[in-house]
C-alpha positions as protocol buffer text, in pm:
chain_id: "A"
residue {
  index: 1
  type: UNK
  ca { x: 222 y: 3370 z: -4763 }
}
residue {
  index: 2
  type: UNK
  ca { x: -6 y: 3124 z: -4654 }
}
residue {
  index: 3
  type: UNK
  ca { x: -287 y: 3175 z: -4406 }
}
residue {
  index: 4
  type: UNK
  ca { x: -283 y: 2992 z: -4041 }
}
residue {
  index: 5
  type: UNK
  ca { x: -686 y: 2887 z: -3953 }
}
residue {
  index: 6
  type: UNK
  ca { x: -764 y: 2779 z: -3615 }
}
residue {
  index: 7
  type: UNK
  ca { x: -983 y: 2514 z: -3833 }
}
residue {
  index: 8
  type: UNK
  ca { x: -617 y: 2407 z: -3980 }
}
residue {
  index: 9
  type: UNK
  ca { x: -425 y: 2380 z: -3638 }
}
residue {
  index: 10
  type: UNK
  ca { x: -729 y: 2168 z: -3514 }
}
residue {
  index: 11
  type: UNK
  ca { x: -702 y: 1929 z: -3814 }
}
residue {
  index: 12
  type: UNK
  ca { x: -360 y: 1892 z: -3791 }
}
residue {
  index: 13
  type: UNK
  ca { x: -334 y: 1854 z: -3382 }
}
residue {
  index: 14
  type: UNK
  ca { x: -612 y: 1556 z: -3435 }
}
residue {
  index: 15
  type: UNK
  ca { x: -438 y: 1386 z: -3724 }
}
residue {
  index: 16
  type: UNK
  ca { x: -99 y: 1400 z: -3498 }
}
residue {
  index: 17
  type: UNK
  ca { x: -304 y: 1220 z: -3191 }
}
residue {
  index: 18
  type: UNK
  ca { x: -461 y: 976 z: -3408 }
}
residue {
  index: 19
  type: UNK
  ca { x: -99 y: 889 z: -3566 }
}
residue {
  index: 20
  type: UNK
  ca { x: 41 y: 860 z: -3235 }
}
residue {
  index: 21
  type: UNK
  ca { x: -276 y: 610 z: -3082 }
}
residue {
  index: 22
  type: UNK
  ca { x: -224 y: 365 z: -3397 }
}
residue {
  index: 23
  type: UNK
  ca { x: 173 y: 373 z: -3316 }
}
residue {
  index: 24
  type: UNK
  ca { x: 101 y: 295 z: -2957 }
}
residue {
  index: 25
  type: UNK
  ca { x: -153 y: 69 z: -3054 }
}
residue {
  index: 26
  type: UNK
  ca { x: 80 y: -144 z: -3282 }
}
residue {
  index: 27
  type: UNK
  ca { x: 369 y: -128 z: -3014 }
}
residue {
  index: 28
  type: UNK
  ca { x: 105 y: -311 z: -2756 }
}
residue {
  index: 29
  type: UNK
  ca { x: -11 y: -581 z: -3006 }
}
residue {
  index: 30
  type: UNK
  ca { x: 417 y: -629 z: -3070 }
}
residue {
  index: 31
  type: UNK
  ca { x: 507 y: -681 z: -2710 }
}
residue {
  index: 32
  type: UNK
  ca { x: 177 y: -838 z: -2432 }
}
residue {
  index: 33
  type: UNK
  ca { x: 222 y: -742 z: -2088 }
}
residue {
  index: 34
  type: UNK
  ca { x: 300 y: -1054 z: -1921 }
}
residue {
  index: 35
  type: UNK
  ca { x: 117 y: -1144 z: -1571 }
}
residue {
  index: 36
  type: UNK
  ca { x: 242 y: -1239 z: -1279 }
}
residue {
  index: 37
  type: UNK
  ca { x: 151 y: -1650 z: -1195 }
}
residue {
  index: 38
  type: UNK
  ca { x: 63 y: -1665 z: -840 }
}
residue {
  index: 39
  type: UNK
  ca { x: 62 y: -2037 z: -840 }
}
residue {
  index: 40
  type: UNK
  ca { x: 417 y: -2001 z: -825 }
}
residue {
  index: 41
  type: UNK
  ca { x: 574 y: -2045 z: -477 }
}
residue {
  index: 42
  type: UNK
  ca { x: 862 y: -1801 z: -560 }
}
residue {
  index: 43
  type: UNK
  ca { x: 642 y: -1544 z: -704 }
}
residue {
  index: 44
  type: UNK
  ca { x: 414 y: -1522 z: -413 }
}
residue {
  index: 45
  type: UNK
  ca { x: 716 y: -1496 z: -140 }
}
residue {
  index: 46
  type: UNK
  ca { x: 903 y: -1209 z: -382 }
}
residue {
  index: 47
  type: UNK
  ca { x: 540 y: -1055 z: -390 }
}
residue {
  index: 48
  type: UNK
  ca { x: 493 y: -990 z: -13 }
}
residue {
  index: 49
  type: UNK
  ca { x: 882 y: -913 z: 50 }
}
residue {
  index: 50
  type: UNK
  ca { x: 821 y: -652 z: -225 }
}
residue {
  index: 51
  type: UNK
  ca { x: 522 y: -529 z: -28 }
}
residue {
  index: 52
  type: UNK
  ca { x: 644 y: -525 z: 337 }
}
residue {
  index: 53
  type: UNK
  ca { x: 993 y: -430 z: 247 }
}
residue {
  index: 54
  type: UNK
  ca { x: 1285 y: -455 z: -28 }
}
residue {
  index: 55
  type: UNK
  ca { x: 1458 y: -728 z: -253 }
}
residue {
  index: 56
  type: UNK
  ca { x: 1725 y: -561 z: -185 }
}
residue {
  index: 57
  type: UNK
  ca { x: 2006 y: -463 z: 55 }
}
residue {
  index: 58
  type: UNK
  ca { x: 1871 y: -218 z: 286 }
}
residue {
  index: 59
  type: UNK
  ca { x: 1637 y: -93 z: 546 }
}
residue {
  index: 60
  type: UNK
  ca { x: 1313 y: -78 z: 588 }
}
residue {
  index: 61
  type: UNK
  ca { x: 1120 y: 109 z: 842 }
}
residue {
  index: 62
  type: UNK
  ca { x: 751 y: 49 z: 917 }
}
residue {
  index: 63
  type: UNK
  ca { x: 491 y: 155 z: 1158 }
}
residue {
  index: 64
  type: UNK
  ca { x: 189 y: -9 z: 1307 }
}
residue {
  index: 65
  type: UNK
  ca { x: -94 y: 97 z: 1592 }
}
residue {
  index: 66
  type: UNK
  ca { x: -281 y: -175 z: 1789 }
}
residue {
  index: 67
  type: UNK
  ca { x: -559 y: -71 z: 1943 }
}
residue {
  index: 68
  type: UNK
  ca { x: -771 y: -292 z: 2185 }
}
residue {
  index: 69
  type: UNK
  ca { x: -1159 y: -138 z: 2305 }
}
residue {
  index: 70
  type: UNK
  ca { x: -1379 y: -290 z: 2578 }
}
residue {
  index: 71
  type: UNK
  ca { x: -1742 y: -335 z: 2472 }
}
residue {
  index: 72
  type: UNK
  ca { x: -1994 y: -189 z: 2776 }
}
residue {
  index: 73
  type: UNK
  ca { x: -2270 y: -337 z: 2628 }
}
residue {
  index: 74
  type: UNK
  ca { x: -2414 y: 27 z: 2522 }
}
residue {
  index: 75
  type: UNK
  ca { x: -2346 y: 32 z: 2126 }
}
residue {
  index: 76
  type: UNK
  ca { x: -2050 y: 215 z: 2081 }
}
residue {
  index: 77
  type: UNK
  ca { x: -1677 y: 51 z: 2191 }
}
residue {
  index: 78
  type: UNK
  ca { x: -1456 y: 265 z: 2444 }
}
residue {
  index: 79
  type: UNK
  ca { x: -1097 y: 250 z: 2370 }
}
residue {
  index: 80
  type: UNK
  ca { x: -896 y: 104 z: 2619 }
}
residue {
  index: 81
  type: UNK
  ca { x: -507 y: 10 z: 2559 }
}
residue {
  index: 82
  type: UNK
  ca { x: -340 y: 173 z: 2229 }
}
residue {
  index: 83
  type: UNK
  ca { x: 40 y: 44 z: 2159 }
}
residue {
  index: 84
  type: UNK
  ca { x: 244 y: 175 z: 1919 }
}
residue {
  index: 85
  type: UNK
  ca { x: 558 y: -10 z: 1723 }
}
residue {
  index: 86
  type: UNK
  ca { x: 827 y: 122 z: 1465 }
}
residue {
  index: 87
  type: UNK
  ca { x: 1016 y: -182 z: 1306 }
}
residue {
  index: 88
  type: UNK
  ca { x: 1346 y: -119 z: 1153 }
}
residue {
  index: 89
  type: UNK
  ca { x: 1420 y: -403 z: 894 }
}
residue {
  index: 90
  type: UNK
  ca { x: 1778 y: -496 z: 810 }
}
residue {
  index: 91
  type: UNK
  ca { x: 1672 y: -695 z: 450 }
}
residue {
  index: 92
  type: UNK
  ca { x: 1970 y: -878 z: 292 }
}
residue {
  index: 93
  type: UNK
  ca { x: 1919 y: -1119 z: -14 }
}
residue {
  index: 94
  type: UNK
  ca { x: 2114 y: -1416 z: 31 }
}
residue {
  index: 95
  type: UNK
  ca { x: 2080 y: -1537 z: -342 }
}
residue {
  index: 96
  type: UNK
  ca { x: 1805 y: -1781 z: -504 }
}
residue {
  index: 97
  type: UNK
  ca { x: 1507 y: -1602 z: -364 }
}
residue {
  index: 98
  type: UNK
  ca { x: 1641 y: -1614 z: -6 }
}
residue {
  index: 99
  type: UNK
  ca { x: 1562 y: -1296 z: 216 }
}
residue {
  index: 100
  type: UNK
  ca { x: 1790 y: -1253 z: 569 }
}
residue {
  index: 101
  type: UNK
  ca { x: 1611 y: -978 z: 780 }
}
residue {
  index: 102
  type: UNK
  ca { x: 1710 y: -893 z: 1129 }
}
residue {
  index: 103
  type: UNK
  ca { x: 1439 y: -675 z: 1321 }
}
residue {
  index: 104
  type: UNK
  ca { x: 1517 y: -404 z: 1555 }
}
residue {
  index: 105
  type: UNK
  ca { x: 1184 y: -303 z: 1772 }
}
residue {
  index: 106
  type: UNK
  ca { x: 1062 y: -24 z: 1952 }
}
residue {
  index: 107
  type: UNK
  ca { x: 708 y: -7 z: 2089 }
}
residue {
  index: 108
  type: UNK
  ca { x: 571 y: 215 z: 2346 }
}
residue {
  index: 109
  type: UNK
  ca { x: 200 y: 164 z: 2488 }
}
residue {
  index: 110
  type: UNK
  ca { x: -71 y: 397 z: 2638 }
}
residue {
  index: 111
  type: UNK
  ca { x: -349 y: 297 z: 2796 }
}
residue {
  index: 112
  type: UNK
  ca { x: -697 y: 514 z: 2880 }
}
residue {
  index: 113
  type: UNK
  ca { x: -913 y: 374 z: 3145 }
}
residue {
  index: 114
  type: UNK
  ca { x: -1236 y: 281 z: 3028 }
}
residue {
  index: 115
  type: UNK
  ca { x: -1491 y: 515 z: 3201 }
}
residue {
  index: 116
  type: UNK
  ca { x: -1832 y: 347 z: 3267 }
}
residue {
  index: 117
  type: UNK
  ca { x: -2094 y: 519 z: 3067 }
}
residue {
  index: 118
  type: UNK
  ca { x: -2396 y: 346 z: 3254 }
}
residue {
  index: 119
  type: UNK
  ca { x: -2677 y: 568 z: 3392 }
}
residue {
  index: 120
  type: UNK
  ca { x: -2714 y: 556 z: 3776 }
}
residue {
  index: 121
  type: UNK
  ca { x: -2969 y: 331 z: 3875 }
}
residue {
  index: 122
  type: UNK
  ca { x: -3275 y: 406 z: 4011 }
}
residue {
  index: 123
  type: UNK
  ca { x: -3458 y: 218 z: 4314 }
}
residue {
  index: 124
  type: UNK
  ca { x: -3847 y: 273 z: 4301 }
}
């Protein structure tokens, strides 16, 4: 019956991981990730349909906040109008690269009344 050491487990854990590194190591000389070439027309538009939406057939729902502040000419900015807007995107790929997308919108706004901050004035 052999004898298990902790020194033994170690050993053999460590010469496992190294094994595995110089595998993965050989599999990323074999294949080079390849990079995207943004000089490319086609793969800038698929870029920012990817990022505001979908290739794809489908929907896409996004969300965005304006908000507009009045400067009193006292450092800090007072909010003043606020509007908020959910976009529903109906994306469709019409083949070569070619995205259809019909918008449905729905904003609704709130506005806060900028409240004058100034001190009273003094006559002397």
């Amino acid at each position: 019956m052999s004898r298990i050491s902790r020194r033994g487990v170690l050993q053999g854990a460590a010469g496992l991981g190294a094994a595995s590194l110089m595998a993965d190591a050989g599999a990323a000389v074999a294949k080079p990730a390849s990079r995207p070439d943004f000089t490319d027309p086609r793969t800038i538009v698929r870029t920012h349909v990817k990022m505001v939406g979908s290739l794809g057939r489908e929907v896409v729902h996004s969300f965005m906040r304006l908000n507009i502040y009045a400067d009193l000419g006292e450092g800090n900015f007072v909010p003043c109008f606020t509007m908020n807007n959910i976009l529903v995107d109906y994306r469709e790929p019409q083949g070569d690269d070619i995205q259809r997308c019909a918008s449905t919108r729905s904003a609704t706004t709130r506005s806060s009344t900028a409240r004058s901050r100034s001190k009273p004035s003094t006559t002397r």
